[in-house]
C-alpha positions in Angstrom: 0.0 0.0 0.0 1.2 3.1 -0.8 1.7 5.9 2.0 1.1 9.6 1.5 1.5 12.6 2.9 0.1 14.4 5.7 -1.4 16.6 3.4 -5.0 17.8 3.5 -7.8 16.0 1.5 -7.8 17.9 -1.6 -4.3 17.6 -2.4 -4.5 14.0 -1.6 -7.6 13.9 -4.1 -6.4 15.5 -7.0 -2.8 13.3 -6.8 -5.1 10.2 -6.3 -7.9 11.0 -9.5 -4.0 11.9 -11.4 -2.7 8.6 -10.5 -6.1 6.8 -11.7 -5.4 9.1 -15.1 -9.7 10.3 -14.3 -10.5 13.8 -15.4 -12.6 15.5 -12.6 -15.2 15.1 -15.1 -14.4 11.2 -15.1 -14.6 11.4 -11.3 -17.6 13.5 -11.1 -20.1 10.8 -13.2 -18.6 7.8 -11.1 -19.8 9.9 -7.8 -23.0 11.4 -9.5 -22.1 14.7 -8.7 -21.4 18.0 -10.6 -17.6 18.6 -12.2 -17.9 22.1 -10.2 -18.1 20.1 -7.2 -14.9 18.2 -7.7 -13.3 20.7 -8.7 -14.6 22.6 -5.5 -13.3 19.7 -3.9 -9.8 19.9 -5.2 -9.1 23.8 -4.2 -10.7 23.7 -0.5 -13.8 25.8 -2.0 -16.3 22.7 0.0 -15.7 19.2 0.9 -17.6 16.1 0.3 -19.9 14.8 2.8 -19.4 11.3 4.9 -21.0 9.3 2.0 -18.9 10.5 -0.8 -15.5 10.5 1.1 -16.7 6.5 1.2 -17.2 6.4 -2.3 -14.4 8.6 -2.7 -12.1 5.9 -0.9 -13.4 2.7 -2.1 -13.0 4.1 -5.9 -9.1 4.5 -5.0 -8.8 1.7 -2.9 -7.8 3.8 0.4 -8.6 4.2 4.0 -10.2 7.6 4.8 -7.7 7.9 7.0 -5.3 8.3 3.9 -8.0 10.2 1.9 -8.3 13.0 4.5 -4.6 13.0 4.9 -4.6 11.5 8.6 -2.8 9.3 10.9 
Protein backbone atom coordinates (compact mmCIF):
# COMPACT_ATOMS: atom_id res chain seq x y z
CA UNK A 1 0.00 0.00 0.00
CA UNK A 2 1.23 3.08 -0.82
CA UNK A 3 1.66 5.92 1.99
CA UNK A 4 1.08 9.58 1.46
CA UNK A 5 1.48 12.63 2.89
CA UNK A 6 0.13 14.43 5.71
CA UNK A 7 -1.39 16.57 3.40
CA UNK A 8 -5.00 17.78 3.50
CA UNK A 9 -7.82 16.03 1.52
CA UNK A 10 -7.77 17.93 -1.60
CA UNK A 11 -4.31 17.61 -2.44
CA UNK A 12 -4.51 14.00 -1.65
CA UNK A 13 -7.61 13.87 -4.13
CA UNK A 14 -6.39 15.51 -7.02
CA UNK A 15 -2.76 13.30 -6.83
CA UNK A 16 -5.10 10.18 -6.28
CA UNK A 17 -7.88 11.04 -9.54
CA UNK A 18 -3.98 11.87 -11.41
CA UNK A 19 -2.68 8.61 -10.50
CA UNK A 20 -6.08 6.76 -11.74
CA UNK A 21 -5.35 9.06 -15.07
CA UNK A 22 -9.68 10.34 -14.28
CA UNK A 23 -10.55 13.82 -15.37
CA UNK A 24 -12.59 15.54 -12.57
CA UNK A 25 -15.25 15.06 -15.10
CA UNK A 26 -14.38 11.19 -15.09
CA UNK A 27 -14.63 11.42 -11.27
CA UNK A 28 -17.59 13.52 -11.06
CA UNK A 29 -20.08 10.76 -13.20
CA UNK A 30 -18.57 7.77 -11.13
CA UNK A 31 -19.81 9.91 -7.85
CA UNK A 32 -23.02 11.38 -9.45
CA UNK A 33 -22.07 14.74 -8.71
CA UNK A 34 -21.42 17.98 -10.58
CA UNK A 35 -17.57 18.64 -12.24
CA UNK A 36 -17.91 22.11 -10.21
CA UNK A 37 -18.07 20.08 -7.24
CA UNK A 38 -14.88 18.17 -7.74
CA UNK A 39 -13.25 20.73 -8.66
CA UNK A 40 -14.63 22.59 -5.52
CA UNK A 41 -13.28 19.75 -3.86
CA UNK A 42 -9.77 19.86 -5.18
CA UNK A 43 -9.07 23.81 -4.23
CA UNK A 44 -10.70 23.68 -0.50
CA UNK A 45 -13.83 25.77 -1.96
CA UNK A 46 -16.26 22.70 -0.03
CA UNK A 47 -15.73 19.17 0.93
CA UNK A 48 -17.57 16.11 0.27
CA UNK A 49 -19.86 14.75 2.84
CA UNK A 50 -19.39 11.27 4.93
CA UNK A 51 -21.04 9.35 2.04
CA UNK A 52 -18.89 10.52 -0.78
CA UNK A 53 -15.53 10.48 1.06
CA UNK A 54 -16.68 6.53 1.23
CA UNK A 55 -17.22 6.40 -2.25
CA UNK A 56 -14.41 8.60 -2.75
CA UNK A 57 -12.14 5.86 -0.92
CA UNK A 58 -13.39 2.65 -2.05
CA UNK A 59 -12.99 4.12 -5.93
CA UNK A 60 -9.09 4.47 -5.04
CA UNK A 61 -8.78 1.75 -2.91
CA UNK A 62 -7.77 3.77 0.40
CA UNK A 63 -8.62 4.18 4.03
CA UNK A 64 -10.22 7.63 4.76
CA UNK A 65 -7.72 7.86 7.03
CA UNK A 66 -5.27 8.34 3.88
CA UNK A 67 -7.95 10.25 1.92
CA UNK A 68 -8.30 13.03 4.50
CA UNK A 69 -4.61 12.96 4.93
CA UNK A 70 -4.58 11.47 8.65
CA UNK A 71 -2.75 9.33 10.90
Amino acid sequence: MQKYEKMDFQHNLKMLRSAKGMSQCELAKVIHTTLKTISHWETGYSEPSIQQLIMLADIFDVTLDDLVGRE
